[in-house]
LUMLUMDREN-2810 file (N, C-alpha, C; in Angstrom, 1 decimal):
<atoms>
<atom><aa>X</aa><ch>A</ch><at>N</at><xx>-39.6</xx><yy>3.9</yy><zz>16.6</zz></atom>
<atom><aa>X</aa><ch>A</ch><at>CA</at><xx>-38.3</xx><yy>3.4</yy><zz>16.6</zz></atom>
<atom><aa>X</aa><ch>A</ch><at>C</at><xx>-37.9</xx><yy>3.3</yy><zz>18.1</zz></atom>
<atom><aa>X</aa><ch>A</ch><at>N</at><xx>-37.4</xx><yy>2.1</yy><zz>18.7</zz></atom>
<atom><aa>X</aa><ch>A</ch><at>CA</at><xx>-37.0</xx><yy>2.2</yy><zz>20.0</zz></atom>
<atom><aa>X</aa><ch>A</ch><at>C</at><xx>-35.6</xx><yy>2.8</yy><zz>20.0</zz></atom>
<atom><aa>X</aa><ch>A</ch><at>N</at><xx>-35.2</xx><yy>2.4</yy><zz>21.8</zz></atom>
<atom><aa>X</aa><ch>A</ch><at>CA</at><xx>-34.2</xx><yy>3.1</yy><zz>21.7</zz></atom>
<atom><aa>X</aa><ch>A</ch><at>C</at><xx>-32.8</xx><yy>2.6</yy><zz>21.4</zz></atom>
<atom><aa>X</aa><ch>A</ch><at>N</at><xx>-33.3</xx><yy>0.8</yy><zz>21.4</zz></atom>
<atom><aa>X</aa><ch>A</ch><at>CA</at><xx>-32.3</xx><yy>-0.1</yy><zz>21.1</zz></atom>
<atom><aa>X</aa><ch>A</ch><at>C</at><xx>-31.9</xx><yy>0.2</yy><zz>19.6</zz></atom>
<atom><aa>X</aa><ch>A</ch><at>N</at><xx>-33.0</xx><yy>0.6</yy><zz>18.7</zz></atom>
<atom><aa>X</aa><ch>A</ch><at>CA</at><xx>-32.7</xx><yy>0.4</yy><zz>17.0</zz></atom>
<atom><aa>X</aa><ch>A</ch><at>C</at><xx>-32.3</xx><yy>1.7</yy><zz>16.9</zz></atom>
<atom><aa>X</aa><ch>A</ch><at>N</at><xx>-32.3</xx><yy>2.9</yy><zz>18.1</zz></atom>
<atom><aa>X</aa><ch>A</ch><at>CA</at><xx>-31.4</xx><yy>4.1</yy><zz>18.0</zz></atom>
<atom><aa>X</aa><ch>A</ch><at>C</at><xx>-30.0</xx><yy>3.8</yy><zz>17.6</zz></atom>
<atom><aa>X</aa><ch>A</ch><at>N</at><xx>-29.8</xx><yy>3.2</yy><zz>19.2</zz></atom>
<atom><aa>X</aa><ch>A</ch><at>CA</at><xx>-28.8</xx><yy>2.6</yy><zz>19.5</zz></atom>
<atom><aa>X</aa><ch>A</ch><at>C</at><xx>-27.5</xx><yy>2.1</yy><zz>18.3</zz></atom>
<atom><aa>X</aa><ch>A</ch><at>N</at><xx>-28.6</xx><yy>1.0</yy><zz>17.8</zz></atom>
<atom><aa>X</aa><ch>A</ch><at>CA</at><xx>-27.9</xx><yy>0.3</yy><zz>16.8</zz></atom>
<atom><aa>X</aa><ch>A</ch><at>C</at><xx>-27.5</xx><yy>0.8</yy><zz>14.9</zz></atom>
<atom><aa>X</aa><ch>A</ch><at>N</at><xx>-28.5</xx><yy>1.9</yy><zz>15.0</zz></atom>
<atom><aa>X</aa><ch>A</ch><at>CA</at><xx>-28.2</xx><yy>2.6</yy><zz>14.0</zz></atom>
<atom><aa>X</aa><ch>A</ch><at>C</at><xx>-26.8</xx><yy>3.2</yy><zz>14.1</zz></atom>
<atom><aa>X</aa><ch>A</ch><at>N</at><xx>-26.4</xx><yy>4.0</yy><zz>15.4</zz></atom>
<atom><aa>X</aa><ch>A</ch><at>CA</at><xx>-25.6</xx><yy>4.7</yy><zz>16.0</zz></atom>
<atom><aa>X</aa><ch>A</ch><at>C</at><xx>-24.4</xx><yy>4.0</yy><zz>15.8</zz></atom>
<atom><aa>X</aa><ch>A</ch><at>N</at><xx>-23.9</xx><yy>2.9</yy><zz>16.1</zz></atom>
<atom><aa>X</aa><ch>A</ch><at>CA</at><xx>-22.8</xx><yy>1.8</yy><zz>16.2</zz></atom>
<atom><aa>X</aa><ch>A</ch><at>C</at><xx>-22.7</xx><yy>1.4</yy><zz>14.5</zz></atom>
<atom><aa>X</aa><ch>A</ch><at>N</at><xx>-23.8</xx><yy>1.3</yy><zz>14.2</zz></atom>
<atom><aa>X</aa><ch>A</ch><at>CA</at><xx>-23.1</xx><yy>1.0</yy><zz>12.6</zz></atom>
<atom><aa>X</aa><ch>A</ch><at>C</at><xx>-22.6</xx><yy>2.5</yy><zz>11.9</zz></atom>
<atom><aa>X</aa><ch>A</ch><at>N</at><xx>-23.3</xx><yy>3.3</yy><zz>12.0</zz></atom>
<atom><aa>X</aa><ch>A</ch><at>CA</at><xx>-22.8</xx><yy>4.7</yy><zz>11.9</zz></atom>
<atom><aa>X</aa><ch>A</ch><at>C</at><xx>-21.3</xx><yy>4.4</yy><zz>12.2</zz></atom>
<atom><aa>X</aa><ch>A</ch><at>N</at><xx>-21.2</xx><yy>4.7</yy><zz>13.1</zz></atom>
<atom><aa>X</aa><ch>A</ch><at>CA</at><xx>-19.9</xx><yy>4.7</yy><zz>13.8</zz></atom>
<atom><aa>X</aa><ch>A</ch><at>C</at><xx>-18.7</xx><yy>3.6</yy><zz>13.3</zz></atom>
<atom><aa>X</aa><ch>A</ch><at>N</at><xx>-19.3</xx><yy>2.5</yy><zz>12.5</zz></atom>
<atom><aa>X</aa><ch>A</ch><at>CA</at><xx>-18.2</xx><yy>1.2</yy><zz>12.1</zz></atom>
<atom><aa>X</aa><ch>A</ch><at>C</at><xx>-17.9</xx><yy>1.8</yy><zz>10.9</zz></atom>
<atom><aa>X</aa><ch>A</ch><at>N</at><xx>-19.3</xx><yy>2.2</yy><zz>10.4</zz></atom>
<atom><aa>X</aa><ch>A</ch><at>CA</at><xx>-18.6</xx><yy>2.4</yy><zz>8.8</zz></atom>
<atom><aa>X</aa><ch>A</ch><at>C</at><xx>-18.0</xx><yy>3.8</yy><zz>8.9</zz></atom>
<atom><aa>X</aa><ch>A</ch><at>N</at><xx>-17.6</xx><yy>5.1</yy><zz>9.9</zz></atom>
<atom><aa>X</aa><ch>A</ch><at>CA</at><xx>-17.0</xx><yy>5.9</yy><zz>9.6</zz></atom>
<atom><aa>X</aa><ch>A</ch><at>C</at><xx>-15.7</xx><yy>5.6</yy><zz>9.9</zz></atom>
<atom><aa>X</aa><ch>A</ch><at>N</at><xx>-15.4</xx><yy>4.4</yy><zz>10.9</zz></atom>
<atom><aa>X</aa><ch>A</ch><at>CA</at><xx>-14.0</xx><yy>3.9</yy><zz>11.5</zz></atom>
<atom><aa>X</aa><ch>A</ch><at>C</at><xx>-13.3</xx><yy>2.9</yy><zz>10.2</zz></atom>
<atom><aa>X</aa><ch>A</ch><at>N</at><xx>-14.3</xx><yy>2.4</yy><zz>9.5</zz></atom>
<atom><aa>X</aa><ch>A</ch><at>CA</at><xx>-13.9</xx><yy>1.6</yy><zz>7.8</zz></atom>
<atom><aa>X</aa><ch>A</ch><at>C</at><xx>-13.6</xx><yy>2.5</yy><zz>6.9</zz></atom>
<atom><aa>X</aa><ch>A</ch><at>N</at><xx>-14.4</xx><yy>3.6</yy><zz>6.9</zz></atom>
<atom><aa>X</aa><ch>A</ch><at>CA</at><xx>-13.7</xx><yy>4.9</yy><zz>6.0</zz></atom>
<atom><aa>X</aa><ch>A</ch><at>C</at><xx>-12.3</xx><yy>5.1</yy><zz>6.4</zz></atom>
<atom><aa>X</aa><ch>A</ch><at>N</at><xx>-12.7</xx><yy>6.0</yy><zz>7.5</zz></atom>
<atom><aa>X</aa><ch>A</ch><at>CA</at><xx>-11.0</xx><yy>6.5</yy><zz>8.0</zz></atom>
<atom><aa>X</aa><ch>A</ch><at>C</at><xx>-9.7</xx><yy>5.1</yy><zz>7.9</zz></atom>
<atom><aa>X</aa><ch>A</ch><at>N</at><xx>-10.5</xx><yy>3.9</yy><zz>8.0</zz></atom>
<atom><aa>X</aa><ch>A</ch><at>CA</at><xx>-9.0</xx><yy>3.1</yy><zz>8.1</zz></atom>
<atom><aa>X</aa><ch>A</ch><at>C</at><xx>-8.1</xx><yy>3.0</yy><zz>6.4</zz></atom>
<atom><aa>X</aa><ch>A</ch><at>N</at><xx>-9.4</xx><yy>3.0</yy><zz>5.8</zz></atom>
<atom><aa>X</aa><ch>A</ch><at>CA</at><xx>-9.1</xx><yy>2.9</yy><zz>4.4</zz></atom>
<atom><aa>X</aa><ch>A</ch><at>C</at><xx>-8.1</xx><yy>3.8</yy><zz>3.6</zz></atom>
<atom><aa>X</aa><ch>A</ch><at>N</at><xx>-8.0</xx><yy>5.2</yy><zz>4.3</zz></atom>
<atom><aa>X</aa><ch>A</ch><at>CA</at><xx>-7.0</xx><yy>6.0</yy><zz>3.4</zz></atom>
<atom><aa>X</aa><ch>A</ch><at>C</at><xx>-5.8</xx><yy>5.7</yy><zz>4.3</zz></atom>
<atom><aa>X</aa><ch>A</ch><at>N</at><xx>-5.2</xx><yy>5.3</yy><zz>5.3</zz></atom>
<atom><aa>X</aa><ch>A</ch><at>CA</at><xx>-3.5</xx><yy>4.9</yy><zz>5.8</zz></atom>
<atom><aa>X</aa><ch>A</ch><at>C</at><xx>-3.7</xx><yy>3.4</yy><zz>4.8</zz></atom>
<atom><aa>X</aa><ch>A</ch><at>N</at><xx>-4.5</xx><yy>2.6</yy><zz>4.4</zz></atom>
<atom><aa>X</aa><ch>A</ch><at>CA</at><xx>-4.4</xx><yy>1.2</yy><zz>4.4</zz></atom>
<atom><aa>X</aa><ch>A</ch><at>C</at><xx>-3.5</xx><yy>1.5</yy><zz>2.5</zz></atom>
<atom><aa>X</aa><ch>A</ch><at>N</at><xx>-4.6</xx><yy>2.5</yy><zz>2.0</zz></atom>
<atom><aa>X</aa><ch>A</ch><at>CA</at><xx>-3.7</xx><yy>3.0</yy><zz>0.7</zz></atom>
<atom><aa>X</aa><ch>A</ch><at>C</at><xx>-2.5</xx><yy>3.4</yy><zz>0.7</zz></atom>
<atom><aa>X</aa><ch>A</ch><at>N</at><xx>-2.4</xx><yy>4.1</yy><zz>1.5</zz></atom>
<atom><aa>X</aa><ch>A</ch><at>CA</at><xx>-1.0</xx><yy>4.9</yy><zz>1.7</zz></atom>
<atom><aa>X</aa><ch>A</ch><at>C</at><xx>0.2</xx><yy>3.8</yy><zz>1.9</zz></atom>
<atom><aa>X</aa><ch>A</ch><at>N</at><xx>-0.4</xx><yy>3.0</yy><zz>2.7</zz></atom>
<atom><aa>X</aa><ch>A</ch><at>CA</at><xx>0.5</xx><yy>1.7</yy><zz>3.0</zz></atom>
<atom><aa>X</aa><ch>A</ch><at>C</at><xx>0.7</xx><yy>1.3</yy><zz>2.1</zz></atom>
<atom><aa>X</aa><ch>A</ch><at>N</at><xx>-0.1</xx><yy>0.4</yy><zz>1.2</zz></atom>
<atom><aa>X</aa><ch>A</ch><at>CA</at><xx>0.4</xx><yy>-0.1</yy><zz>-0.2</zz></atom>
<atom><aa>X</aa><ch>A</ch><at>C</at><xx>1.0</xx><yy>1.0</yy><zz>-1.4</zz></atom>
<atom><aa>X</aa><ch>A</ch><at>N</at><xx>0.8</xx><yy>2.2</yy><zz>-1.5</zz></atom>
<atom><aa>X</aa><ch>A</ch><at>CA</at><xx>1.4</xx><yy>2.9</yy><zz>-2.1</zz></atom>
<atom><aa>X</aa><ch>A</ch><at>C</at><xx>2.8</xx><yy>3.4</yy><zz>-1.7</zz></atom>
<atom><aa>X</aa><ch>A</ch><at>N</at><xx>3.1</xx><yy>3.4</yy><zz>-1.1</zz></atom>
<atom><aa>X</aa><ch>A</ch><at>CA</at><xx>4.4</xx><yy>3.2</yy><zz>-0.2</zz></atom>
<atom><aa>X</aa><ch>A</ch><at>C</at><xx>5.4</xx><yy>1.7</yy><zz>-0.5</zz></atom>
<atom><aa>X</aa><ch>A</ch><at>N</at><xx>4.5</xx><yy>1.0</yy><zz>0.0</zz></atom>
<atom><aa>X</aa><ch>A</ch><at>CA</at><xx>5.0</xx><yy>-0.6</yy><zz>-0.6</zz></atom>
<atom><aa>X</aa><ch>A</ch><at>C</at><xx>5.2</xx><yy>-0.6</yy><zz>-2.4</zz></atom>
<atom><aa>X</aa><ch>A</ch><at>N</at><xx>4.5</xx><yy>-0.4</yy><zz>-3.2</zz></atom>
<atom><aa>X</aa><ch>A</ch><at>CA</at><xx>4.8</xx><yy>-0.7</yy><zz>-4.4</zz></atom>
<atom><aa>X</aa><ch>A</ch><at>C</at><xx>5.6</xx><yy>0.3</yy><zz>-5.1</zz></atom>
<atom><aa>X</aa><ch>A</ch><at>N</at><xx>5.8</xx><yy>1.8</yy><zz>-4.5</zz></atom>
<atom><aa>X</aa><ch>A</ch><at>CA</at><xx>6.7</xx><yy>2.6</yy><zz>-5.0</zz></atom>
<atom><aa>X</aa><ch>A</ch><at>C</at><xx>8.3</xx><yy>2.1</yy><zz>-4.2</zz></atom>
<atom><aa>X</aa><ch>A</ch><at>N</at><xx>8.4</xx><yy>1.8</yy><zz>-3.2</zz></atom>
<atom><aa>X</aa><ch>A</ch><at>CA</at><xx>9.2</xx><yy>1.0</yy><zz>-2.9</zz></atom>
<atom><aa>X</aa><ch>A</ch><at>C</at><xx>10.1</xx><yy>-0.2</yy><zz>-3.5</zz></atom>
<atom><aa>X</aa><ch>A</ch><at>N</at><xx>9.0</xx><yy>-1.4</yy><zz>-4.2</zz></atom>
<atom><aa>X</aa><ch>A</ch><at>CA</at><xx>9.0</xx><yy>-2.6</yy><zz>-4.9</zz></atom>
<atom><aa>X</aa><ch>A</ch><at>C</at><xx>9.4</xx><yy>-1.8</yy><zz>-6.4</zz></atom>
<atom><aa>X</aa><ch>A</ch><at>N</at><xx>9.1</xx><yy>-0.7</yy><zz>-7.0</zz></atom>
<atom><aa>X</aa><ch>A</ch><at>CA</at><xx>9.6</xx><yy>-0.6</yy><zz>-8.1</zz></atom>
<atom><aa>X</aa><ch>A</ch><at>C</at><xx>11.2</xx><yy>0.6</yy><zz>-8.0</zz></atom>
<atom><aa>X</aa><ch>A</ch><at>N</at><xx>11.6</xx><yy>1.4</yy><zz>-6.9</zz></atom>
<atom><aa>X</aa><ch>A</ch><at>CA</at><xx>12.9</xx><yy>1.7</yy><zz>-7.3</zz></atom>
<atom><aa>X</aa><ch>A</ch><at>C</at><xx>13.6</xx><yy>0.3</yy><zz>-6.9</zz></atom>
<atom><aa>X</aa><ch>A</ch><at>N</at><xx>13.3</xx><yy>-0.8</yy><zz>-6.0</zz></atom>
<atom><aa>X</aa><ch>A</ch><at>CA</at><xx>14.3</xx><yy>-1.8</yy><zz>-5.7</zz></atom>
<atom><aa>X</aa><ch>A</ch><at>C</at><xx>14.3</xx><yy>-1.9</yy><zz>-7.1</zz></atom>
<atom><aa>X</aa><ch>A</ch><at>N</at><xx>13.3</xx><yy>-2.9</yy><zz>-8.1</zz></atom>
<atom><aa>X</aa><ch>A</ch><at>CA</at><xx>13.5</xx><yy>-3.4</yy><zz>-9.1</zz></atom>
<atom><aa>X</aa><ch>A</ch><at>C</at><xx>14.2</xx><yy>-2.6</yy><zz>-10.3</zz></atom>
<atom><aa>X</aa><ch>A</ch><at>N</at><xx>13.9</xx><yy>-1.5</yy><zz>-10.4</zz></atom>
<atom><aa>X</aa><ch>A</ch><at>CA</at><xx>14.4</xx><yy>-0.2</yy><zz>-11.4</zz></atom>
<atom><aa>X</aa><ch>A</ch><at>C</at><xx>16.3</xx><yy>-0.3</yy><zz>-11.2</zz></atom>
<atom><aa>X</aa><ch>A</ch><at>N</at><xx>16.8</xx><yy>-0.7</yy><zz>-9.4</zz></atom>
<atom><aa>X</aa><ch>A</ch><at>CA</at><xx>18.1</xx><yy>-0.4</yy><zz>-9.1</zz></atom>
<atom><aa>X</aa><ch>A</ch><at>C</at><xx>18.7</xx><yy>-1.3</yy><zz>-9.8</zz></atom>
<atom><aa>X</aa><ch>A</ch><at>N</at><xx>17.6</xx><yy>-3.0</yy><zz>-9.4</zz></atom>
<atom><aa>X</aa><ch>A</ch><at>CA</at><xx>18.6</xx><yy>-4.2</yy><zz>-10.1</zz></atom>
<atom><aa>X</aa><ch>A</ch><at>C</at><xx>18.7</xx><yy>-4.2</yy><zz>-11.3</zz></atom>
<atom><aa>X</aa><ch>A</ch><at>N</at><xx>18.2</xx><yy>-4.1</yy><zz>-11.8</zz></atom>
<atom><aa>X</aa><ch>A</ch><at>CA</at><xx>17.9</xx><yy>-3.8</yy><zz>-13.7</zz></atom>
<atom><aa>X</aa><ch>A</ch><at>C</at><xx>19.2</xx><yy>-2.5</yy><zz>-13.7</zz></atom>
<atom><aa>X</aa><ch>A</ch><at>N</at><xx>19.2</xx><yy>-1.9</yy><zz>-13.7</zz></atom>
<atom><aa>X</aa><ch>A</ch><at>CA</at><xx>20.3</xx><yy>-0.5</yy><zz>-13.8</zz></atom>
<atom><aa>X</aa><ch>A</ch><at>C</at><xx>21.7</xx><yy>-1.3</yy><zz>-13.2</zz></atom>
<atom><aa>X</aa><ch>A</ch><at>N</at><xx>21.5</xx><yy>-1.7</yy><zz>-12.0</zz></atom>
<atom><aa>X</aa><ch>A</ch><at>CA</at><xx>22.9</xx><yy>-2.4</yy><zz>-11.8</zz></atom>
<atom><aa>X</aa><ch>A</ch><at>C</at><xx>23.3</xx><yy>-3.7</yy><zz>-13.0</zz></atom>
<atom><aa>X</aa><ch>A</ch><at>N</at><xx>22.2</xx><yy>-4.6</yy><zz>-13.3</zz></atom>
<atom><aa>X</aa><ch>A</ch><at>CA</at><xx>22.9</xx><yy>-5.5</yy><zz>-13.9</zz></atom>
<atom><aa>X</aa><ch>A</ch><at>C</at><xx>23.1</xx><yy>-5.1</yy><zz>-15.5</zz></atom>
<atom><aa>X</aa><ch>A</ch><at>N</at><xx>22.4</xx><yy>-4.1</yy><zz>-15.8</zz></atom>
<atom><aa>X</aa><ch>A</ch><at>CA</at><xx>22.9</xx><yy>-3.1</yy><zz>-16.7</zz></atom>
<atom><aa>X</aa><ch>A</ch><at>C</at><xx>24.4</xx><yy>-2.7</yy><zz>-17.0</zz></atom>
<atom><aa>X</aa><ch>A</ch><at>N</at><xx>24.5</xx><yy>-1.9</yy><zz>-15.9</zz></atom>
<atom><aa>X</aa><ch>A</ch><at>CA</at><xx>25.6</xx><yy>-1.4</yy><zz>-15.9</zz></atom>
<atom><aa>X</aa><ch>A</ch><at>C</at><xx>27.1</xx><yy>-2.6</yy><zz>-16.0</zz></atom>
<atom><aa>X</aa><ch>A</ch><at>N</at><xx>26.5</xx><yy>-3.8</yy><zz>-15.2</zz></atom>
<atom><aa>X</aa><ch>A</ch><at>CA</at><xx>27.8</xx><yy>-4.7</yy><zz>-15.0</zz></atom>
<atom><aa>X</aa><ch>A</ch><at>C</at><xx>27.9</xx><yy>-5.7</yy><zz>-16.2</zz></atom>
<atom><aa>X</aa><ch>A</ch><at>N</at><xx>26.6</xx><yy>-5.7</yy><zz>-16.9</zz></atom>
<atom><aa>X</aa><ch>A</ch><at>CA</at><xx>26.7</xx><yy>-6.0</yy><zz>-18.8</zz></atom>
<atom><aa>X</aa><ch>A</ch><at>C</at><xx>27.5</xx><yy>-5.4</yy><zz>-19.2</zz></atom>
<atom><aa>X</aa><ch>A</ch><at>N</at><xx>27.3</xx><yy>-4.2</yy><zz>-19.7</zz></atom>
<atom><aa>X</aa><ch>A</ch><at>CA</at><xx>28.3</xx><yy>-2.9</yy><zz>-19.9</zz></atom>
<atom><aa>X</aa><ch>A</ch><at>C</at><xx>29.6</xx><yy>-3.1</yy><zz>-19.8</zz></atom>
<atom><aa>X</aa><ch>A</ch><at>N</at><xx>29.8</xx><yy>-3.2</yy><zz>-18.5</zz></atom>
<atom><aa>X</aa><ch>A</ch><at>CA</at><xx>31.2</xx><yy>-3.0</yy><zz>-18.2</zz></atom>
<atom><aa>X</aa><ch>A</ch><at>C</at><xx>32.1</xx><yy>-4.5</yy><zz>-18.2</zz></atom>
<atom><aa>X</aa><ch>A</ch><at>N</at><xx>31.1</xx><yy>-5.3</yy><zz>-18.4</zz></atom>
<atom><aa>X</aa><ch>A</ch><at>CA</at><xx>32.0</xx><yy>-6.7</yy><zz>-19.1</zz></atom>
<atom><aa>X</aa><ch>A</ch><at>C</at><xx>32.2</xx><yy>-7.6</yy><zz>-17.9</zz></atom>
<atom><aa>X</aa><ch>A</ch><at>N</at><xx>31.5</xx><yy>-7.1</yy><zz>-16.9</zz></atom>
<atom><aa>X</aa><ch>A</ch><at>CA</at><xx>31.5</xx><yy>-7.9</yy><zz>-15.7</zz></atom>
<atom><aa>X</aa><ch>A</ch><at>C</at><xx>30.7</xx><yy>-9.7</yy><zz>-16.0</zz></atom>
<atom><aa>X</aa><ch>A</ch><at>N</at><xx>30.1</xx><yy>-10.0</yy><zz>-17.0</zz></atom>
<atom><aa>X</aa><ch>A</ch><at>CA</at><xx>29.4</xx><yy>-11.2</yy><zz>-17.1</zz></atom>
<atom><aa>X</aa><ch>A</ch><at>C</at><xx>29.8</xx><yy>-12.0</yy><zz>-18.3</zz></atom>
<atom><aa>X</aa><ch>A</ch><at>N</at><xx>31.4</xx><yy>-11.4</yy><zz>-18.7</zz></atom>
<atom><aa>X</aa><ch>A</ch><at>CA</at><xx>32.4</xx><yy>-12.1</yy><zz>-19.9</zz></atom>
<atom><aa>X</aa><ch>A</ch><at>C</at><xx>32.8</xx><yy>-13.5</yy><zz>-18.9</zz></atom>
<atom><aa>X</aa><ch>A</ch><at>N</at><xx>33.4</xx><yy>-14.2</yy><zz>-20.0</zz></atom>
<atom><aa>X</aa><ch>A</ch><at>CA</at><xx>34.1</xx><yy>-15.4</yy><zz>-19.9</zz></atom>
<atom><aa>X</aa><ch>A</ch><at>C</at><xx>35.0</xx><yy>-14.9</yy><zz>-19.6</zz></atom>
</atoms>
């Protein structure tokens, strides 16, 4: 093995530990995002709820 295919084992080494590590913020991000997307949606449903209820969408 020379020292160039050292080399280059080394650097891919090195990408795929930097593709690991990006991978768990990249989850967290979207889990963040879609716990997010469902209290918004959980609020509008509960508000337009509530303003059914209360007769806010009568004639």
């Amino acid at each position: 093995m020379s020292e160039e295919d050292r080399a280059a084992t080394g650097a891919d080494a090195a990408e795929a530990e930097a593709g690991a590590a990006r991978r768990g913020p990249t989850w967290l991000i979207l889990a963040v995002v879609a716990a997010a997307l469902l209290v918004c949606c959980c609020s509008a449903v509960l508000g337009l709820g509530l303003s059914w209820s209360a007769g806010l969408f009568g004639r």
